[in-house]
N, C-alpha and C positions, 0 to 999 in steps of 0.2 A: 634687856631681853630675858632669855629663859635661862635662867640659873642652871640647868643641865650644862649649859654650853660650858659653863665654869669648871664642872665637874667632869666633861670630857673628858677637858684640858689636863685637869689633876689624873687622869685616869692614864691618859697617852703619858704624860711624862711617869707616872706609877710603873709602867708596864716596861718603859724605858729603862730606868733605874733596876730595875726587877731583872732585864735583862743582864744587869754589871755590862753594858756597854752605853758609854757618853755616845756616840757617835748612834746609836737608836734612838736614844734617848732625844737627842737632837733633832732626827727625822722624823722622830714620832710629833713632837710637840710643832713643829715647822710645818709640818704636811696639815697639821688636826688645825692649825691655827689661819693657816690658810683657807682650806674648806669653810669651816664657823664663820670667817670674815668674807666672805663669798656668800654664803646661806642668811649671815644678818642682813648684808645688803639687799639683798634678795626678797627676804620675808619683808624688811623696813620700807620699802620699794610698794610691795603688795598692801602694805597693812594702811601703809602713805595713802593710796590710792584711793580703798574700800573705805578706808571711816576717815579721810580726811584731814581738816584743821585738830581734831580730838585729840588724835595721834600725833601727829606733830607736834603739838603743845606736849604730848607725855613723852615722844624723844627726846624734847629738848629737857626736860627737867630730870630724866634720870639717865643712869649708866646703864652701859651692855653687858659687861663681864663681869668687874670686879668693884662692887659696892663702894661707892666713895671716891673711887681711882678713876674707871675706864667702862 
């Protein structure tokens, strides 16, 4: 998906850290990660529908967040 998502991600846990508390840091990245995994399904859902087998074949061949991993 959109590479933003990734960088939310770094962004909530930045913010977290930023605060010198593990315990934000924690809810930061828990709460952002959940929403993102909500919103992928979401959009992959919508995107499944409008264009199809196209898209589907491009799910399957690539990643959501983290190039290579996931």
């Amino acid at each position: 998906m959109n590479p933003s998502y990734t960088g939310g991600m770094l962004m909530y846990l930045g913010v977290g850290l930023g605060l010198t508390n593990w315990l934000s840091a924690l809810i930061l990245v828990a709460m952002g990660g959940a929403t993102y995994a909500y919103r992928v399904r979401v959009e992959e859902h919508a995107l499944g529908t409008s264009l199809g087998f196209a898209y589907l074949g491009y799910m399957q061949r690539t990643t959501r967040f983290i190039p290579f991993v996931f």
